[in-house]
PDB file of N, CA, C and O in Angstrom:
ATOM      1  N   UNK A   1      -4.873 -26.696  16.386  1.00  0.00           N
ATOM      2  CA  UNK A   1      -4.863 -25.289  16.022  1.00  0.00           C
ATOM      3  C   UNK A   1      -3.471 -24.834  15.585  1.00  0.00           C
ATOM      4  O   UNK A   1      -3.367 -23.942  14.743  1.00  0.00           O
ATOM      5  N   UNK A   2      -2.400 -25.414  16.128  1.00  0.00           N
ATOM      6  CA  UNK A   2      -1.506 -24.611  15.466  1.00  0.00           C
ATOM      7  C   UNK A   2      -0.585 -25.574  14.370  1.00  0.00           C
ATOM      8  O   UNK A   2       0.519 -25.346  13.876  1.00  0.00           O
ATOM      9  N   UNK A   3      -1.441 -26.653  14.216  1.00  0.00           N
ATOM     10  CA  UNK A   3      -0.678 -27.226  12.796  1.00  0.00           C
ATOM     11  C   UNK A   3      -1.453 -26.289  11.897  1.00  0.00           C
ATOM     12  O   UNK A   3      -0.903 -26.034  10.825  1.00  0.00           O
ATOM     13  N   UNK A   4      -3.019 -25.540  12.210  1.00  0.00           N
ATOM     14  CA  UNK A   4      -3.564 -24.368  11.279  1.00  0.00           C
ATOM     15  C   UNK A   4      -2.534 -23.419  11.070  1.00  0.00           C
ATOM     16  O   UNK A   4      -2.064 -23.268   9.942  1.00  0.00           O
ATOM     17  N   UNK A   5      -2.206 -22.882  11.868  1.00  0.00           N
ATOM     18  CA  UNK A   5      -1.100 -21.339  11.921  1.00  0.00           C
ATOM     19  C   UNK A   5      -0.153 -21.697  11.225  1.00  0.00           C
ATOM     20  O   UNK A   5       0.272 -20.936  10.355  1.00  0.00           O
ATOM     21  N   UNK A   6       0.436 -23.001  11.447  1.00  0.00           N
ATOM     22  CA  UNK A   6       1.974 -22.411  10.599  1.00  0.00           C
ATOM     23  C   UNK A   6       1.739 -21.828   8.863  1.00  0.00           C
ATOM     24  O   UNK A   6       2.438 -21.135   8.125  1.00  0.00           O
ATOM     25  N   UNK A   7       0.433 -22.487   8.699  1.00  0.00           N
ATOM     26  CA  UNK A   7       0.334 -22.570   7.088  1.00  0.00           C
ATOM     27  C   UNK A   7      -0.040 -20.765   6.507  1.00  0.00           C
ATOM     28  O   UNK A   7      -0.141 -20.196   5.420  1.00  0.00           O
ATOM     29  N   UNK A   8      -0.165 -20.324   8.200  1.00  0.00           N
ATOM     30  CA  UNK A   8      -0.469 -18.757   7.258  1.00  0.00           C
ATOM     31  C   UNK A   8       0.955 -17.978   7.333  1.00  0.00           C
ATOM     32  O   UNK A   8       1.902 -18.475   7.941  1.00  0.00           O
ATOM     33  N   UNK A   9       1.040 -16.763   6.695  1.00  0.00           N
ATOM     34  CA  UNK A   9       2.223 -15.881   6.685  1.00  0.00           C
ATOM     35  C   UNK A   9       1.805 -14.560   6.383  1.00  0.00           C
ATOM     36  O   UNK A   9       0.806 -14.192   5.766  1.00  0.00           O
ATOM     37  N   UNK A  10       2.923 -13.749   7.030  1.00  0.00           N
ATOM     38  CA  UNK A  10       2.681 -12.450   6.837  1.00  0.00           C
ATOM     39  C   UNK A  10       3.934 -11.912   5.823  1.00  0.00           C
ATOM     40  O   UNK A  10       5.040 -12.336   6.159  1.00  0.00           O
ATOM     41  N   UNK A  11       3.911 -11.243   4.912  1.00  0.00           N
ATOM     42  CA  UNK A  11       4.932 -10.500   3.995  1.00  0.00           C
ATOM     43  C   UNK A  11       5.042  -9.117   3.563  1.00  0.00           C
ATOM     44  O   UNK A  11       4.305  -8.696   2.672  1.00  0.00           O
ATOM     45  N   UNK A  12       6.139  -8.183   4.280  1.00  0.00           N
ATOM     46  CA  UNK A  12       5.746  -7.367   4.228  1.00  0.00           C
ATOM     47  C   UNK A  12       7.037  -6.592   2.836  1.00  0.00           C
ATOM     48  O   UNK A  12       8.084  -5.965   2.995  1.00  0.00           O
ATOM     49  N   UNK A  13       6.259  -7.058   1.500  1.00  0.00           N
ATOM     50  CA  UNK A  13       6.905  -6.402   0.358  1.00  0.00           C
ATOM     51  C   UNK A  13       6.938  -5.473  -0.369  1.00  0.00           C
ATOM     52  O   UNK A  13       5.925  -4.989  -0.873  1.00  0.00           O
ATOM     53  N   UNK A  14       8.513  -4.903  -0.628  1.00  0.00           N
ATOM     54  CA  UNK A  14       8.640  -3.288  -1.091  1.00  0.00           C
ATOM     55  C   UNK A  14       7.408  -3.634  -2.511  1.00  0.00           C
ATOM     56  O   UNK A  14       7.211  -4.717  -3.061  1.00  0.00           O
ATOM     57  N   UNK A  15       6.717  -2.239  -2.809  1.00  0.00           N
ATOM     58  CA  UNK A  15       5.700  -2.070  -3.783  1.00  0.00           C
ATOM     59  C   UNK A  15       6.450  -1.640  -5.037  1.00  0.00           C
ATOM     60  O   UNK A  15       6.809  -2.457  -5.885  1.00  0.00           O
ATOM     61  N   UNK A  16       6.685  -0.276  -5.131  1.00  0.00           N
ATOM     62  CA  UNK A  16       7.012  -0.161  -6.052  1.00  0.00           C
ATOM     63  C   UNK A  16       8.573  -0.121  -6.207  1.00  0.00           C
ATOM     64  O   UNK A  16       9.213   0.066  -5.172  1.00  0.00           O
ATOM     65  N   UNK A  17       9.306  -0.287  -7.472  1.00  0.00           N
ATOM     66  CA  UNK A  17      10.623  -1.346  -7.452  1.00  0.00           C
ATOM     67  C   UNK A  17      11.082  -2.406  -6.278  1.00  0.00           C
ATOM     68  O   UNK A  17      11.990  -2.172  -5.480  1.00  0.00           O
ATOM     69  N   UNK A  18      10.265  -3.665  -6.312  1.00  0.00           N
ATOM     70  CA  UNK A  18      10.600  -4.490  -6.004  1.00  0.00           C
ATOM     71  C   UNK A  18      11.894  -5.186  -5.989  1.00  0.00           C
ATOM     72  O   UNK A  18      12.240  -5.710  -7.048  1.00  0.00           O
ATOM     73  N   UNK A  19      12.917  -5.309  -4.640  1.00  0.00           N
ATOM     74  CA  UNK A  19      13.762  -6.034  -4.506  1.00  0.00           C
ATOM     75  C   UNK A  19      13.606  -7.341  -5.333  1.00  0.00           C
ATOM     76  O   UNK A  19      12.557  -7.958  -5.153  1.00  0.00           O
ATOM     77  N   UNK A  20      14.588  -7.894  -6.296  1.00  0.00           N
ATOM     78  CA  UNK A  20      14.319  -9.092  -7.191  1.00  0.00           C
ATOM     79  C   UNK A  20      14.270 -10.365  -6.498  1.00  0.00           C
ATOM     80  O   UNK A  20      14.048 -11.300  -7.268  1.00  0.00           O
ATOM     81  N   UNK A  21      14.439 -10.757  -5.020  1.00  0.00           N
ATOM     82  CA  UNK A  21      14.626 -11.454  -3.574  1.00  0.00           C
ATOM     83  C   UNK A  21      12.396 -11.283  -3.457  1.00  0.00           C
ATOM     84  O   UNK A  21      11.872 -11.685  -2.418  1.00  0.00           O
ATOM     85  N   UNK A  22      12.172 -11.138  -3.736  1.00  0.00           N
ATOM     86  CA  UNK A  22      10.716 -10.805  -3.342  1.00  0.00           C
ATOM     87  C   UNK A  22       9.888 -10.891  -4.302  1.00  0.00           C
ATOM     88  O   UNK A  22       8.687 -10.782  -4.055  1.00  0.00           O
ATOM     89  N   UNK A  23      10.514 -11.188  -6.116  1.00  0.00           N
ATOM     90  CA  UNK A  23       9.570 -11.412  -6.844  1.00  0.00           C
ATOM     91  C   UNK A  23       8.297 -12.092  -7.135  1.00  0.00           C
ATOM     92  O   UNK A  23       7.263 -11.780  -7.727  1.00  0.00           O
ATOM     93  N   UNK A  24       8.917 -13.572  -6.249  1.00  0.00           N
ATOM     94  CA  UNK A  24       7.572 -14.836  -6.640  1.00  0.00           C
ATOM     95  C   UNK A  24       6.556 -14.354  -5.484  1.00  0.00           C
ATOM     96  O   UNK A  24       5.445 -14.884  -5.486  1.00  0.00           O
ATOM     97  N   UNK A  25       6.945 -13.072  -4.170  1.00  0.00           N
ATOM     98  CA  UNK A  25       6.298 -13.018  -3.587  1.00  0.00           C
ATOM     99  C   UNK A  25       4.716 -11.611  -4.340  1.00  0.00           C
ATOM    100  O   UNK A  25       3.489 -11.718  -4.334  1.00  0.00           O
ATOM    101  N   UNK A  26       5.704 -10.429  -4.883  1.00  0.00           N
ATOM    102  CA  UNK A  26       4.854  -9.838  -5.706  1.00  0.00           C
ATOM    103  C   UNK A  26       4.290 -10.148  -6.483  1.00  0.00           C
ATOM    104  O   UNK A  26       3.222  -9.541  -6.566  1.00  0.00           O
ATOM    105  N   UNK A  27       4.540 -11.241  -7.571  1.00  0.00           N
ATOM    106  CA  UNK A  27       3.630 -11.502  -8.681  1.00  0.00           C
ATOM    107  C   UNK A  27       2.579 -12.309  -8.367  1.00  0.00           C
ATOM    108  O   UNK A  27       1.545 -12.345  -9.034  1.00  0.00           O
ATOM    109  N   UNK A  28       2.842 -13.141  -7.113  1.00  0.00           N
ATOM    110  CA  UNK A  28       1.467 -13.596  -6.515  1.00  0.00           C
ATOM    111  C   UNK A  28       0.348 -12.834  -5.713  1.00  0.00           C
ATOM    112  O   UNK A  28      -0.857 -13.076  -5.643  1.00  0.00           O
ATOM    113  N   UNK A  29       1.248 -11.649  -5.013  1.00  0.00           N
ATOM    114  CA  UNK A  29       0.517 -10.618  -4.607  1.00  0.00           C
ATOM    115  C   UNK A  29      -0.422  -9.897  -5.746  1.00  0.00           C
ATOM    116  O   UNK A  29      -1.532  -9.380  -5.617  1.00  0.00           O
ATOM    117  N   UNK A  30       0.435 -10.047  -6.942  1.00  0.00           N
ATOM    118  CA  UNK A  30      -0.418  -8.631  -7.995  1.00  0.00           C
ATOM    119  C   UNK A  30      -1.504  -9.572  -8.312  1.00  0.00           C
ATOM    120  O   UNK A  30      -2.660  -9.223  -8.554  1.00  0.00           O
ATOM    121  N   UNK A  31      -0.988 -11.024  -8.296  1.00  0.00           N
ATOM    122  CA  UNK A  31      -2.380 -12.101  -9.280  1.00  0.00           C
ATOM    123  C   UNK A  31      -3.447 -11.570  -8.372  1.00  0.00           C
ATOM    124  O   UNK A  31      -4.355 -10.914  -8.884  1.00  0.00           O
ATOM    125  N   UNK A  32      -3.439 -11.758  -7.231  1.00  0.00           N
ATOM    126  CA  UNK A  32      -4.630 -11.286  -6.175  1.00  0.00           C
ATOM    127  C   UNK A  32      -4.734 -10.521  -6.285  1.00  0.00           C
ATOM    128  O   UNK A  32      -5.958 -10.396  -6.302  1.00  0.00           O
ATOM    129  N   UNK A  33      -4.246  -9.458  -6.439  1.00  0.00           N
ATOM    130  CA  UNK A  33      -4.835  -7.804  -5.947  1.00  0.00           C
ATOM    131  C   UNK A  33      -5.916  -7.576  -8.060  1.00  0.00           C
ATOM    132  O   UNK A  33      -6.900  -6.887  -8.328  1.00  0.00           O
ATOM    133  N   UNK A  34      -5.269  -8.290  -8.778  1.00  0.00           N
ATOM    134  CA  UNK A  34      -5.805  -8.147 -10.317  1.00  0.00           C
ATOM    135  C   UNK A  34      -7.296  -9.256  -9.761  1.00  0.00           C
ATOM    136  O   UNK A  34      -8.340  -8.708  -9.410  1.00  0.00           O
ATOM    137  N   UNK A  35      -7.185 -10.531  -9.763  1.00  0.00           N
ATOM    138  CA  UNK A  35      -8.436 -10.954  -9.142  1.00  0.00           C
ATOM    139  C   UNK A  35      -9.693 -10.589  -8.527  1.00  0.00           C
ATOM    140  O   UNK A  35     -10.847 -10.823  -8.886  1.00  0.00           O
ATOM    141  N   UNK A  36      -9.323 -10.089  -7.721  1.00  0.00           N
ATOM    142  CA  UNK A  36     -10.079  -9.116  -6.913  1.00  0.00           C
ATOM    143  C   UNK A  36     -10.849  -7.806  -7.594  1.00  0.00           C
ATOM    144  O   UNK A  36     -12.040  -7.504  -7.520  1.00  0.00           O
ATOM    145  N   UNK A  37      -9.860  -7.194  -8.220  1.00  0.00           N
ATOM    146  CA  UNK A  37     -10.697  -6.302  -8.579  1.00  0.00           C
ATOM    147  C   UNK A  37     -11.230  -5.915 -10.137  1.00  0.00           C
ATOM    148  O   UNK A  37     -11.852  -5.024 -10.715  1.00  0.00           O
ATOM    149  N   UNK A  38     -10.485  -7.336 -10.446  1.00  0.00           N
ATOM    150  CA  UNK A  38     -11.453  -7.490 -12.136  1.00  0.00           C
ATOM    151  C   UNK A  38     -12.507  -8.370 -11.723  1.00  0.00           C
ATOM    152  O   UNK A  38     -13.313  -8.493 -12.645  1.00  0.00           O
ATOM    153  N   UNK A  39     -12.795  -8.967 -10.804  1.00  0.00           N
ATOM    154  CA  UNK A  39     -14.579  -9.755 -10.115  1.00  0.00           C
ATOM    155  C   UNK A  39     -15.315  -8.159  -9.531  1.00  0.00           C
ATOM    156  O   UNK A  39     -16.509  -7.906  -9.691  1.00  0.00           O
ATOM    157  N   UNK A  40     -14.311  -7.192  -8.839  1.00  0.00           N
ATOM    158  CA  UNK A  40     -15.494  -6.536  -8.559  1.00  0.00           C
ATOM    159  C   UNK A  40     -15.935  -4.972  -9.788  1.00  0.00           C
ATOM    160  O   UNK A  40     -16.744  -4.053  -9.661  1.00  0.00           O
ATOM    161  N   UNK A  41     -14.990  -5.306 -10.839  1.00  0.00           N
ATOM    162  CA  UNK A  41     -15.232  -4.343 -12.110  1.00  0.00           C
ATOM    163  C   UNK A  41     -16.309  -5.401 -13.010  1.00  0.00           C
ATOM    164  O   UNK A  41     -17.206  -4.963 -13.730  1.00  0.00           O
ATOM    165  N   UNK A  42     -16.116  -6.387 -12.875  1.00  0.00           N
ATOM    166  CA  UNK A  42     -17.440  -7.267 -13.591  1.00  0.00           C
ATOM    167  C   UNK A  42     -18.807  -7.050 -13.065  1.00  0.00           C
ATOM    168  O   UNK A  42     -19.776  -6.564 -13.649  1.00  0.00           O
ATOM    169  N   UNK A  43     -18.653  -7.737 -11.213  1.00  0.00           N
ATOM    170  CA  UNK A  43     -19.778  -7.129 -10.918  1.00  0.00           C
ATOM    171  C   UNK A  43     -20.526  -5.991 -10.854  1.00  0.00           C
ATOM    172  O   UNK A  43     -21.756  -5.995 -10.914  1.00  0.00           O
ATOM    173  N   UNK A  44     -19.873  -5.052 -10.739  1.00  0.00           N
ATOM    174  CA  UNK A  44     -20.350  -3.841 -11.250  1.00  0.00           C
ATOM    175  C   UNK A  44     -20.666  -2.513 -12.252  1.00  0.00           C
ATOM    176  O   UNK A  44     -21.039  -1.340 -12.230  1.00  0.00           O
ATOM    177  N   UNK A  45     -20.078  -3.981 -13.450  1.00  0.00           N
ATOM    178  CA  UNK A  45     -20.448  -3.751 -14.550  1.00  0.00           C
ATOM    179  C   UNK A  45     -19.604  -2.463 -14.919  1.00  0.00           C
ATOM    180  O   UNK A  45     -20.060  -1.633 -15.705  1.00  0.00           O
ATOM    181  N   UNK A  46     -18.589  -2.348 -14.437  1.00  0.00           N
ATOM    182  CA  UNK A  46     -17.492  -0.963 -14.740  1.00  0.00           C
ATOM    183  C   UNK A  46     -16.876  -1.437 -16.357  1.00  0.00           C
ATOM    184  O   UNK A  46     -16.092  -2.387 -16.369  1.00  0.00           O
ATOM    185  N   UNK A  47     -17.200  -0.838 -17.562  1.00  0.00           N
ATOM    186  CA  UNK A  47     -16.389  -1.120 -18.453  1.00  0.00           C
ATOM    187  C   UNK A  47     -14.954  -0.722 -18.669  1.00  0.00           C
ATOM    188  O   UNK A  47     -14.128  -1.324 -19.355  1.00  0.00           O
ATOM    189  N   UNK A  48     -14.791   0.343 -18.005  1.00  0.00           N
ATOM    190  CA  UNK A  48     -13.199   1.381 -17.630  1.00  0.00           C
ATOM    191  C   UNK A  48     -11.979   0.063 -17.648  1.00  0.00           C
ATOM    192  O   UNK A  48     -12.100  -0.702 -16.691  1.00  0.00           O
ATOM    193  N   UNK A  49     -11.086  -0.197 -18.413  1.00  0.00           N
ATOM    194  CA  UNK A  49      -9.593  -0.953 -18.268  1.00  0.00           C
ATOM    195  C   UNK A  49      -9.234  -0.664 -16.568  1.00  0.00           C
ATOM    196  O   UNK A  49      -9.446   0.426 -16.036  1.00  0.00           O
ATOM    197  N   UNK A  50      -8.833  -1.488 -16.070  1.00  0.00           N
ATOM    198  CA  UNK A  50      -8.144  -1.960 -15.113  1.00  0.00           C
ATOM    199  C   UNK A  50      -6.998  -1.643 -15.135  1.00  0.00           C
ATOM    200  O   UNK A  50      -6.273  -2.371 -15.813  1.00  0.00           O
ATOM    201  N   UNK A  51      -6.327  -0.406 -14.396  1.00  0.00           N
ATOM    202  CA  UNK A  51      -4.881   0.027 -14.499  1.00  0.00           C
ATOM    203  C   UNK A  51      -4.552  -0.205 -13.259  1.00  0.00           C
ATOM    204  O   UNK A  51      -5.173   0.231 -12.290  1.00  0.00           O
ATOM    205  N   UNK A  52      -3.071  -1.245 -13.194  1.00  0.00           N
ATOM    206  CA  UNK A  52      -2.319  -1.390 -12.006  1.00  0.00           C
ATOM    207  C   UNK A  52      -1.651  -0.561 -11.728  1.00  0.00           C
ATOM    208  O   UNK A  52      -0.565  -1.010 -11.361  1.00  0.00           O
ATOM    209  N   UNK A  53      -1.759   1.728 -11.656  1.00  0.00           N
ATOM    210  CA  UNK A  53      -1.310   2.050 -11.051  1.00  0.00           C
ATOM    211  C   UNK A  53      -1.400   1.941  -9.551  1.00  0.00           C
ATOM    212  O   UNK A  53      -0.433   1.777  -8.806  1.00  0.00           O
ATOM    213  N   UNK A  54      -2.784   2.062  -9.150  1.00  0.00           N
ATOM    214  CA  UNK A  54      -3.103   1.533  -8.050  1.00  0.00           C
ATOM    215  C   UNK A  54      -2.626   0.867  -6.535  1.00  0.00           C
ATOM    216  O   UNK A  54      -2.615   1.104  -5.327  1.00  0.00           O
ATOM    217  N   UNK A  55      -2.134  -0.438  -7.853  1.00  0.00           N
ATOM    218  CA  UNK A  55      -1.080  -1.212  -6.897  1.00  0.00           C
ATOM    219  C   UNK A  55       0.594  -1.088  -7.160  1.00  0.00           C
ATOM    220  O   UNK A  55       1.361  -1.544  -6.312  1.00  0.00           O
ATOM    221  N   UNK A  56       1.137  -0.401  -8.463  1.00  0.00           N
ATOM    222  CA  UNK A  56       2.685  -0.385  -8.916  1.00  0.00           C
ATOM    223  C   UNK A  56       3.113   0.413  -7.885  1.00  0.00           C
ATOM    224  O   UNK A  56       4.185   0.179  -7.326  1.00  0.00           O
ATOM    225  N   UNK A  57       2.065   1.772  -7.410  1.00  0.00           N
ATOM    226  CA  UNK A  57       2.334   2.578  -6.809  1.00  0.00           C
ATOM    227  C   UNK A  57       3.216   2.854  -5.117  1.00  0.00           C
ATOM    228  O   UNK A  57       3.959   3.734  -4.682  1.00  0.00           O
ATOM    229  N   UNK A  58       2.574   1.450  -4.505  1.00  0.00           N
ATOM    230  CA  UNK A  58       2.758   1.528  -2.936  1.00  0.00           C
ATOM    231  C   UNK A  58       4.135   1.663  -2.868  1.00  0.00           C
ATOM    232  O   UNK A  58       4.966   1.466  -3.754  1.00  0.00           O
ATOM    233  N   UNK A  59       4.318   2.091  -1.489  1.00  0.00           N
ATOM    234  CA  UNK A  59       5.716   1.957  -0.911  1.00  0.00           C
ATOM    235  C   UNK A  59       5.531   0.499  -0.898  1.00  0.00           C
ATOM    236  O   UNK A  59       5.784  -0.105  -1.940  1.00  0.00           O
ATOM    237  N   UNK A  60       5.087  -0.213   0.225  1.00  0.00           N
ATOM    238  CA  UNK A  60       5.251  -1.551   0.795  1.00  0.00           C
ATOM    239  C   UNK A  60       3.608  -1.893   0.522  1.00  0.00           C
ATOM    240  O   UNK A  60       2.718  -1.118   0.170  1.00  0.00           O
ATOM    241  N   UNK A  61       3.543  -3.331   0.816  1.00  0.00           N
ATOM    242  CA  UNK A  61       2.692  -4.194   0.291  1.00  0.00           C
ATOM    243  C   UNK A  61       2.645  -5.199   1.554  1.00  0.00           C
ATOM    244  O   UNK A  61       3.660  -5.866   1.755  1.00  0.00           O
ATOM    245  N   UNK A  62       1.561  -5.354   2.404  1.00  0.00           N
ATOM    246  CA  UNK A  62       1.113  -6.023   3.330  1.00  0.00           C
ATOM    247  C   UNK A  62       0.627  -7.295   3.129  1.00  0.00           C
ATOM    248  O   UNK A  62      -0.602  -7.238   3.154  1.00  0.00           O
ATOM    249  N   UNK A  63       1.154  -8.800   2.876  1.00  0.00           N
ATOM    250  CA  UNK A  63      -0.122  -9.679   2.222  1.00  0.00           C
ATOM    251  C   UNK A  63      -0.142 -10.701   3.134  1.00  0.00           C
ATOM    252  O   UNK A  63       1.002 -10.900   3.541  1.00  0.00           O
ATOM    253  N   UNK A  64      -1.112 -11.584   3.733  1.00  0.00           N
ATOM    254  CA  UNK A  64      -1.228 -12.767   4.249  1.00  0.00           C
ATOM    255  C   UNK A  64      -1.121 -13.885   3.361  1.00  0.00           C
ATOM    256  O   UNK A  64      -1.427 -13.765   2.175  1.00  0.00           O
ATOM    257  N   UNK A  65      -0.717 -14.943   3.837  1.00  0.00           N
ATOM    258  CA  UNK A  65      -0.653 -15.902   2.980  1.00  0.00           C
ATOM    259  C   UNK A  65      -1.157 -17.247   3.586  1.00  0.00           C
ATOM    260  O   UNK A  65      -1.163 -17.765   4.703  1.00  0.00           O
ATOM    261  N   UNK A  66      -1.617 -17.604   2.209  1.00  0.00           N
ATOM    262  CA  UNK A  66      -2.085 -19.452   3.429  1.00  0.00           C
ATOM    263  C   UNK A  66      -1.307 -20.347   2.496  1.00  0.00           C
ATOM    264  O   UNK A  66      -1.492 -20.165   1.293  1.00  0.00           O
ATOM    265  N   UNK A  67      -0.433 -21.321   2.889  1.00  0.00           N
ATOM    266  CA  UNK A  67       0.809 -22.205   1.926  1.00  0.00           C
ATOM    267  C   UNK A  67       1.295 -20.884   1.215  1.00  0.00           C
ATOM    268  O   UNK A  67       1.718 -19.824   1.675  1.00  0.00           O
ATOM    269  N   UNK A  68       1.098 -21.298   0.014  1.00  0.00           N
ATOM    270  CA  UNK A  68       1.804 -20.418  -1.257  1.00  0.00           C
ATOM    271  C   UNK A  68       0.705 -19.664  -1.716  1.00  0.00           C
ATOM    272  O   UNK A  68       0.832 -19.586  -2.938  1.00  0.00           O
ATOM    273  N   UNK A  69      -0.302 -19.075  -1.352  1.00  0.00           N
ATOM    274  CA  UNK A  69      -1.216 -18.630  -2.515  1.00  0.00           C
ATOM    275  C   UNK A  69      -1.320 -17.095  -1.374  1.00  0.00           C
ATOM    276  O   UNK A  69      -1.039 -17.140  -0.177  1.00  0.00           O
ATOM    277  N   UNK A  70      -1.609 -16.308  -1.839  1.00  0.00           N
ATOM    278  CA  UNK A  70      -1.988 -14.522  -1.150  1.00  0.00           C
ATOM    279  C   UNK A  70      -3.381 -14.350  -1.650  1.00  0.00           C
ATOM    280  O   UNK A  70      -3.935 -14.227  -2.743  1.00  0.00           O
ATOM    281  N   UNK A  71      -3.843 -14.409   0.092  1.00  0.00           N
ATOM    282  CA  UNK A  71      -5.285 -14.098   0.283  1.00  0.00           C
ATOM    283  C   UNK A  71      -5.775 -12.668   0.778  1.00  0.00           C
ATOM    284  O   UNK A  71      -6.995 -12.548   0.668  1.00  0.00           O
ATOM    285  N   UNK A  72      -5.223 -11.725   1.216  1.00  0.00           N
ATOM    286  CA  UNK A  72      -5.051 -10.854   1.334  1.00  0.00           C
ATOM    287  C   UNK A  72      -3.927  -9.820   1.309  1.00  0.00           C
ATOM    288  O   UNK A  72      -2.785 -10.243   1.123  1.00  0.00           O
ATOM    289  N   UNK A  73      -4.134  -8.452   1.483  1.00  0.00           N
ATOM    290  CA  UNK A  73      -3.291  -7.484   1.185  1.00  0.00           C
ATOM    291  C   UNK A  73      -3.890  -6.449   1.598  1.00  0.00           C
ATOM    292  O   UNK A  73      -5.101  -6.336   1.407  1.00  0.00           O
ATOM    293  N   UNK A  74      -3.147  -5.456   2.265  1.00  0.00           N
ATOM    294  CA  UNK A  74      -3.227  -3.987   2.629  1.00  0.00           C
ATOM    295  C   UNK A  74      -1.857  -3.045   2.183  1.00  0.00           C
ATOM    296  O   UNK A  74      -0.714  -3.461   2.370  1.00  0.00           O
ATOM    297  N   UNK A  75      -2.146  -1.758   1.585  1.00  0.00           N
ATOM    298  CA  UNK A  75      -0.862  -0.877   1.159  1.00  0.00           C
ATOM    299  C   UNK A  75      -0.592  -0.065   2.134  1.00  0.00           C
ATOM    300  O   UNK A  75      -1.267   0.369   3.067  1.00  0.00           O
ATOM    301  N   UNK A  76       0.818   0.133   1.697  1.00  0.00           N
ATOM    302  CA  UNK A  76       1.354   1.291   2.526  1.00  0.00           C
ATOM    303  C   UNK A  76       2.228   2.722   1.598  1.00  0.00           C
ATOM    304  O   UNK A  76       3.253   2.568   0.934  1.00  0.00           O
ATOM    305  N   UNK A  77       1.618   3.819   1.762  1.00  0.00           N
ATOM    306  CA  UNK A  77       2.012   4.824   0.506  1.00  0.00           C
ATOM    307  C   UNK A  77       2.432   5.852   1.961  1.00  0.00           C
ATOM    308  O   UNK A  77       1.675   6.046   2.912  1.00  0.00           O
ATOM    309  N   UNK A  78       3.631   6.330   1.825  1.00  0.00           N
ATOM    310  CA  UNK A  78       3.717   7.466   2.449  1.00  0.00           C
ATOM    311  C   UNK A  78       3.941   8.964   1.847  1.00  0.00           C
ATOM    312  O   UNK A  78       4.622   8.971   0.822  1.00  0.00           O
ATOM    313  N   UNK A  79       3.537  10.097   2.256  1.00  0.00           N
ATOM    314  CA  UNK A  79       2.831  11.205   1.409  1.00  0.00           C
ATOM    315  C   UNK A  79       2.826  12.186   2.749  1.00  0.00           C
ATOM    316  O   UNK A  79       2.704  11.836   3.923  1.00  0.00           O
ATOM    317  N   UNK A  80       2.968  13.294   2.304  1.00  0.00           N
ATOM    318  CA  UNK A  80       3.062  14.688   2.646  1.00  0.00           C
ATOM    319  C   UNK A  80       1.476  15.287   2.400  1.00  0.00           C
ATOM    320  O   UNK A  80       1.287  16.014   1.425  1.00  0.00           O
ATOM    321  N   UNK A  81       0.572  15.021   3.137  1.00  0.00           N
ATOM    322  CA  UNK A  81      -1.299  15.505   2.972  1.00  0.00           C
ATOM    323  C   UNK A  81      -1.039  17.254   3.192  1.00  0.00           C
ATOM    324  O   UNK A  81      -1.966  18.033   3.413  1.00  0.00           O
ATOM    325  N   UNK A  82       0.343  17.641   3.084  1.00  0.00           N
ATOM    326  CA  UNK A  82       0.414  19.172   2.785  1.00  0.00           C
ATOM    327  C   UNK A  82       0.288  19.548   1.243  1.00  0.00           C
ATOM    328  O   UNK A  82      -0.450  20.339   0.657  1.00  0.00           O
ATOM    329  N   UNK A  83       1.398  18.587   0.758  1.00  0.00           N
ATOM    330  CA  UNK A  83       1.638  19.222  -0.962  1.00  0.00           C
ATOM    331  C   UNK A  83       0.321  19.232  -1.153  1.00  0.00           C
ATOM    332  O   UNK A  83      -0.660  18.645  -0.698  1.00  0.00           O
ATOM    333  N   UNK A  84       0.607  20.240  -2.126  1.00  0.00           N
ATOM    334  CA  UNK A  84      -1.027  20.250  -3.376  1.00  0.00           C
ATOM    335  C   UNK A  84      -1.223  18.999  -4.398  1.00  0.00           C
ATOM    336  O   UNK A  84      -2.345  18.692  -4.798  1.00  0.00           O
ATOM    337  N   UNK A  85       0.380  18.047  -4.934  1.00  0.00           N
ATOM    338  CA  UNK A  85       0.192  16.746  -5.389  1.00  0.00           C
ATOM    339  C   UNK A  85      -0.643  15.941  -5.147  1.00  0.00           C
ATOM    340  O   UNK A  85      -1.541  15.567  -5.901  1.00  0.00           O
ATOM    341  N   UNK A  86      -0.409  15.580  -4.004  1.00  0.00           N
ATOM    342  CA  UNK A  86      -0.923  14.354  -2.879  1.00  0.00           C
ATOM    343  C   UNK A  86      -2.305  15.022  -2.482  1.00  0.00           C
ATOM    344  O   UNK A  86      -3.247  14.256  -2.687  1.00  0.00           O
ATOM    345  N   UNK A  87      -2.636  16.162  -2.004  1.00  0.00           N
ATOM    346  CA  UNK A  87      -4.250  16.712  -2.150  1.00  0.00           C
ATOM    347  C   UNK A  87      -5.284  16.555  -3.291  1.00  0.00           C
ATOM    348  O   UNK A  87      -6.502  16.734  -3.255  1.00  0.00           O
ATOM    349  N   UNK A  88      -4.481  16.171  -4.315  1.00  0.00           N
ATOM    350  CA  UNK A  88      -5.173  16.291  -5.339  1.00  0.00           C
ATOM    351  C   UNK A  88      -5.566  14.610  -6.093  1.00  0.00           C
ATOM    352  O   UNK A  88      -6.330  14.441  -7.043  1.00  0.00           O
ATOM    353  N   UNK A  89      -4.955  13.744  -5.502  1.00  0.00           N
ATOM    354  CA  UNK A  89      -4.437  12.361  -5.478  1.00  0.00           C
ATOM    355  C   UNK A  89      -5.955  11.700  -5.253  1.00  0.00           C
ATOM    356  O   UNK A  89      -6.090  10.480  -5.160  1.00  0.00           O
TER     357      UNK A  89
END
């Protein structure tokens, strides 16, 4: 079991303007996060373009990793749910 574990990782990378120290880690993050949700704009037959504001946007970027490849991801956006901006978001 834990020759399993070492092979996963946790990374927790700035989102939007990325430190250049963290690149090969974002562009593997974005391949996944684009993966993901151009399979589930196919399956559901969404013709709408695929805009990575979505993801350019986050503060930080949560991703697991198994070796080198990012299998998951969760964001982190922090926001004021007072302004009328961010209400309207």
């Amino acid at each position: 079991m834990d020759e399993l574990k070492k092979d996963f990782s946790f990374v927790l990378c700035p989102g939007n303007l990325p430190d250049p120290k963290y690149n090969l880690f974002y562009e593997e993050i974005f391949k996944c996060w684009n993966l993901v949700w151009s399979a589930a704009f196919a399956e559901l037959n969404v013709t709408k373009k695929l805009h990575s504001d979505a993801f350019s946007r986050q503060d930080f970027i949560g991703a697991t990793f198994y070796k080198d490849q990012c299998i998951g991801m969760c964001f982190y956006r922090w926001a004021d749910g007072e302004r009328i901006d961010f209400a309207e978001d």
